[in-house]
N, C-alpha and C positions, 0 to 999 in steps of 0.2 A: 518399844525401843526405836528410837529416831536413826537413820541413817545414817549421822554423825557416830554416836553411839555403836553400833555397827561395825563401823570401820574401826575405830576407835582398838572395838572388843578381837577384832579378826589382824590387825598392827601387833597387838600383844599376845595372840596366841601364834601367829607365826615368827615373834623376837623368842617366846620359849626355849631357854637352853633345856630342858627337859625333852624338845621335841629331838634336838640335836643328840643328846643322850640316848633316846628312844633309836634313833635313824642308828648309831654308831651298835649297838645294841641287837639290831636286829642287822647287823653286816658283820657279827662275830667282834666288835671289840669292848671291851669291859675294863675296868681300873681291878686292881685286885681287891677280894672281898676284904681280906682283913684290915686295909685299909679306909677304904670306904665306907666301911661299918664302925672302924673305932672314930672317924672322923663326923660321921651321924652321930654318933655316942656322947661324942666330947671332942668340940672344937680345939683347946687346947692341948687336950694331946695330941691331933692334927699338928698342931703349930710346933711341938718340944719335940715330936720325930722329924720336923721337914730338915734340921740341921745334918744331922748325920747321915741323913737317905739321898741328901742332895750331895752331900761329899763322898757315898758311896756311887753314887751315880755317876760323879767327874771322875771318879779312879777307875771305873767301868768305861766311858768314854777315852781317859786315856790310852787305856787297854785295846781300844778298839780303831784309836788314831794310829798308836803304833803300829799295827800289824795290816790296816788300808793305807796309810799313805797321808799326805795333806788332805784338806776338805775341797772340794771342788769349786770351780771360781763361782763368785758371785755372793759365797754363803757366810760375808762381811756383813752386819748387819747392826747399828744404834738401837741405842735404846730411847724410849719414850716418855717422857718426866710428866710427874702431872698436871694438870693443865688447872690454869688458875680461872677462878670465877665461878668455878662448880662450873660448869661449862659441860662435865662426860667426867664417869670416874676416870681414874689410870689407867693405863694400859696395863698388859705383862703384871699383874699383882698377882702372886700364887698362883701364876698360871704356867711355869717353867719349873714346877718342884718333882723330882726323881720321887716312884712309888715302889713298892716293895716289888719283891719277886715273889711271883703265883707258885702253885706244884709246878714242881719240873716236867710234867707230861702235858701242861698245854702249849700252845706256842706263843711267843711273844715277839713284840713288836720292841727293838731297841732304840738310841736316839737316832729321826730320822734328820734332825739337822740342831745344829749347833750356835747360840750367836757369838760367834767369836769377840764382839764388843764384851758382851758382857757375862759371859759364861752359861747365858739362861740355855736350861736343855729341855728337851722333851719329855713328857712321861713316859714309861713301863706300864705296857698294857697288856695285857693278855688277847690274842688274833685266834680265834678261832678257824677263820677264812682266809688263809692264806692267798689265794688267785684274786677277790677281792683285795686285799690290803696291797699286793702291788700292782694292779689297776688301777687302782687312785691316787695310788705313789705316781703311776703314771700323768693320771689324770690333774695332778697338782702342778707336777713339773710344766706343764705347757702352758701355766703362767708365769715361770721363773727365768731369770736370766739366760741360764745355758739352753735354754729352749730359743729365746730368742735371737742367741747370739748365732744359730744355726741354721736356725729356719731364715731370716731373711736378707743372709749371706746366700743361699744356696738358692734362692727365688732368682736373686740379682744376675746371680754366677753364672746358671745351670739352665735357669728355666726360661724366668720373664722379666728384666730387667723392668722395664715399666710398670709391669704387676707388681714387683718386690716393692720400688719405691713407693707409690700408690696404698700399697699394704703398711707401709713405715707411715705415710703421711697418715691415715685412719689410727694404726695403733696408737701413735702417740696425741692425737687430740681424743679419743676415751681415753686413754691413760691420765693422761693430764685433769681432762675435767673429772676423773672420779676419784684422784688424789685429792683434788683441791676440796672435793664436796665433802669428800671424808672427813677431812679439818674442821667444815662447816659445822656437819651436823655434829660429832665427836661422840660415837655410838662407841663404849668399847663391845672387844671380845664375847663371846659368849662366856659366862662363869662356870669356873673348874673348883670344885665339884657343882655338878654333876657331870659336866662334860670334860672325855678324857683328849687332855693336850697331845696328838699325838707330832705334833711339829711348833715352833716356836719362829720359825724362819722370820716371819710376819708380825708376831704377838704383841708387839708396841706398838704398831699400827691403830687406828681405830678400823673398825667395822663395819662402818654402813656407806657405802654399795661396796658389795665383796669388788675389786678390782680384777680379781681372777676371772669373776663369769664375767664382766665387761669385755676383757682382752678374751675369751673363750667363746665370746657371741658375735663381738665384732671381725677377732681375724676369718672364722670358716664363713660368715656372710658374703663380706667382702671376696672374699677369696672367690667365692662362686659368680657375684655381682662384677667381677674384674676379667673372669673368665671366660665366662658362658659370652657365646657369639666372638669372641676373639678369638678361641682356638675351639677346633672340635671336638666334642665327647659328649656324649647323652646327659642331659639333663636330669636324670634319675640319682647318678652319680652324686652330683651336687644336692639334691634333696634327703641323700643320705647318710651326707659327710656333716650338714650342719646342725641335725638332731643328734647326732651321735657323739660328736667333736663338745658342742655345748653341755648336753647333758652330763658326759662325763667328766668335766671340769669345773660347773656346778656342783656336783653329787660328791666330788673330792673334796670341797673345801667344808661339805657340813660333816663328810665324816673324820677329816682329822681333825674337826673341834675347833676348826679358823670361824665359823660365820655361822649365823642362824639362816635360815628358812628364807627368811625376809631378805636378810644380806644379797642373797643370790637372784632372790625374782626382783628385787631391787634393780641388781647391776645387770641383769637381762634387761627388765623395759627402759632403764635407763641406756642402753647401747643401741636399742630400736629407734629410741627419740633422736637419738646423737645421730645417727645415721640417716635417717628422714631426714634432719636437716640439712647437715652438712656432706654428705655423698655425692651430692650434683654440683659442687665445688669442688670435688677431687679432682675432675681432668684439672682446671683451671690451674686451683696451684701447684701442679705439676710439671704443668708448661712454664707458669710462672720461674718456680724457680728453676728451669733448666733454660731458659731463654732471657731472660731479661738482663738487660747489662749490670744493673746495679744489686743483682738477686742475691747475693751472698752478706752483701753489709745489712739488706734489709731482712735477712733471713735469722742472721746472728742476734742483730739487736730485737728483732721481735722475741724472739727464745729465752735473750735472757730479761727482756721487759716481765715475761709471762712468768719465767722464775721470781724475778723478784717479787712479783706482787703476789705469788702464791707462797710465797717465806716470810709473809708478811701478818699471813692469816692467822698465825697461830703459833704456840711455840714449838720450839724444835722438836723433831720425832723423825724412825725412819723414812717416814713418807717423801720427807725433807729432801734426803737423798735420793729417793727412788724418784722423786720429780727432775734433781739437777739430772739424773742418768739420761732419762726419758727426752728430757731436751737437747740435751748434747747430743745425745746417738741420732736424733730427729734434724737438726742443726748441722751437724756432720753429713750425712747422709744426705741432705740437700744440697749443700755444699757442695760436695764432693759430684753428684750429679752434676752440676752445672758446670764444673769445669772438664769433666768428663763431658758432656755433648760439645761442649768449644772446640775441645781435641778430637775429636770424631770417633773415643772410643771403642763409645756402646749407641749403636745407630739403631732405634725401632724402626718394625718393619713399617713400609708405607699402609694406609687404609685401602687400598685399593686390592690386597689379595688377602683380608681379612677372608671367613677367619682361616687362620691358620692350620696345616693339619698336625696331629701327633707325628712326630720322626722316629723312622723305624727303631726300637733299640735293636743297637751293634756293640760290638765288645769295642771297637773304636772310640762310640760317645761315653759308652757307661767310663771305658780308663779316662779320657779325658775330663769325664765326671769330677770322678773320686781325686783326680791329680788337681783339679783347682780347689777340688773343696781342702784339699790338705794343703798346700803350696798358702792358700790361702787364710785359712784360720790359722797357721803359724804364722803367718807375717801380722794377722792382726792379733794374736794373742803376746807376740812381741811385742808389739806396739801399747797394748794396753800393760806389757809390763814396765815397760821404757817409761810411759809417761805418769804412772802411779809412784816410781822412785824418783821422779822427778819432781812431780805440783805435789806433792805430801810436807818434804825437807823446806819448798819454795814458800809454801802455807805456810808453815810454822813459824819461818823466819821473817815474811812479811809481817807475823799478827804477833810473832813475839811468844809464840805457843812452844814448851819445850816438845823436844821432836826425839829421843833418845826412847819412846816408848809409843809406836805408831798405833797400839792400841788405845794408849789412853787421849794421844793427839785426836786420832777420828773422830773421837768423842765430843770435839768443838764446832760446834756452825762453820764459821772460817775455813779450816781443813776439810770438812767435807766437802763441802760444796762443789769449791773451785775443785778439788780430785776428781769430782765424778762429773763435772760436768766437762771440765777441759780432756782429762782422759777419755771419758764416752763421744766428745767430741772427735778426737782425733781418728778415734774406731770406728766410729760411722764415716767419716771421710776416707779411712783406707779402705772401707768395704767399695766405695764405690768410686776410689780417683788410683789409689796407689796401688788397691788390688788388678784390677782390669789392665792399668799400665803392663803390670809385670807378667796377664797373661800376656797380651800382646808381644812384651819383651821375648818372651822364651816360644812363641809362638803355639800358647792351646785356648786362645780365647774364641 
């Protein structure tokens, strides 16, 4: 057997949704038997129960919207139509169908997210492991929005303004390129059955490089590469925050049934390449856009140069969105840096009493903490409401789209777009121009 060959044979035994089965399997989660067995049996009866098990499932979810509250931001999410050419099957095909309910003495996992475009939910699984299943619930979330809308507001805020930006400038060039490749290659999902869907957040996406282990490889790298010799603390520290941080954000996405095997050591050596190249450019555009006279028209129009031509790749899908977000919030947050150093905001310290040491915790910093990180994320989660009721109505009414159903409006190129880019724009500029103002103003910056 040739080398080619080889690879070849080792590409398709690490795409195996079987293995991802296996993995989920041995961490306690399983589809219930009688399902799974009548669907080995007989595909169509598979298909003449998915109607009524999917509409016990939404009166099970309503049940359980009532009595939580709204769904948390972010968990907005399109759907993914199929892609013409033969090109990658569909996304999301029977992959969001409700399964029956197990004996009542195991434990079960319910929907852990919902796409409000399109009503697709999660499976009903049976969790043997509890402490697992929300460890990876953990481990999932620190690729998703509310993780980022936290983490590098509170870098900027709290910790290392230079660090956070830095960190924003790496996030979103992995992000970006492992949207776009996405499109390229157009791998879907792993297939259900055998593998139990336990989140759908994602599931119109394609597959290949999972974007989660990218973003779960690049931020703790970095994170260590931006800190070590800047500020003091043992180097041990950092050696094992980025095995630990990566792995389980890796290990989350093949057990909720988002990615194979490959998916993940995909978007890992693919975050090692990105970073060899492009990390010794970080100081550079940094300074860039925080000094340069004309850095903001040239920061804009690159961002949405890069959007256009990656909406160009392919046809619409979430990723669509999750690109305009990613550059707006990138865009923003450049932006907003640079007129922030104008004003003399946020002043990094000089190199010359590098590195830094830890400052003692005091119940003075910790209040001052926690007072910008709230004073804060309410000004920017207003602001991201303010501007979504605003370019949503404005969308509609430029493209001519009826707007009396913002569900079913989202659902257009047009409307997305400008929403999530001009909104994520504005949020990334109040993390770093309007929020720091107002510490200033009320004096806890």
């Amino acid at each position: 057997m040739s080398l080619r060959q080889r690879l070849v044979q080792l590409v398709g035994s690490l795409q195996d949704p079987q293995k991802v089965a296996r993995f989920q399997r041995l961490c306690g989660v399983e589809a219930p038997v009688s399902r799974t067995a009548t669907a080995a049996a007989d595909p169509r009866e598979d298909e003449k129960a998915e109607a009524p098990l999917a509409g016990e499932s939404r009166r099970q979810e309503r049940q359980l919207g009532a009595s939580r509250g709204p769904p948390p931001p972010g968990s907005d999410r399109n759907q993914c139509p199929a892609k013409p050419g033969g090109g990658g099957a569909p996304n999301g095909v029977r992959n969001g169908r409700a399964t029956e309910l197990g004996p009542a003495s195991q434990r079960r996992a319910g929907v852990l997210r919902r796409n409000s475009l399109t009503g697709e939910e999660g499976q009903l699984a049976h969790v043997s492991n509890m402490p697992l299943y929300y460890l990876f619930c953990f481990g999932t979330e620190l690729g998703n929005e509310l993780f980022y809308i936290l983490f590098f507001p509170f870098w900027i805020w709290n910790l290392d303004a230079l660090v956070g930006r830095r960190l924003v400038v790496i996030w979103v060039l992995a992000m970006y390129l492992g949207q776009c490749t996405k499109d390229i290659i157009r791998w879907p999902r792993p297939a259900s059955p055998p593998v139990v869907k336990l989140e759908v957040f994602y599931n119109s996406e394609y597959s290949m490089p999972s974007t989660h282990a990218m973003s779960g490889t690049a931020i703790p790298i970095s994170m260590i590469l931006l800190t070590y010799g800047r500020w003091q603390y043992p180097l041990i520290y950092g050696l094992i925050l980025i095995p630990c941080w990566c792995s389980l954000v890796c290990l989350s996405r093949i057990y909720m049934g988002m990615h194979s095997i490959l998916d993940v050591i995909a978007g890992f050596v693919y975050t090692i390449l990105i970073l060899a190249i492009f990390y010794p450019f970080v100081d550079l555009i940094d300074n860039f856009n925080q000094t340069h006279k004309y850095a903001p028209l040239i920061i804009i129009g690159l961002h949405l140069a890069l959007g256009i031509f990656s909406f160009t790749l392919d046809t619409w899908s979430t990723s669509r969105g999750d690109t305009a977000e990613i550059l707006g919030s990138g865009a923003g947050i450049a932006c907003g840096s640079h007129f922030t150093y104008k004003m003399g905001l946020i002043l990094d310290p000089p190199l010359d009493i590098l590195p830094l040491p830890r400052p003692p915790i005091s119940v003075t910093l910790f209040g001052k903490a926690i007072l910008r990180i709230l004073v804060g994320m309410l000004f920017v989660l207003v602001v991201r409401d303010i501007m979504k009721r605003i370019t949503i109505p404005l969308a509609c009414k430029i493209f001519n789209i009826p707007c009396d159903d913002v569900r079913k409006a989202r659902q257009h190129m047009e409307v997305e777009l400008p929403y999530r880019y001009i909104t994520y724009g504005m949020v990334g500029f109040s993390i770093t121009f309007f929020v720091p103002y107002i510490f200033f103003f009320i004096g806890i910056s």
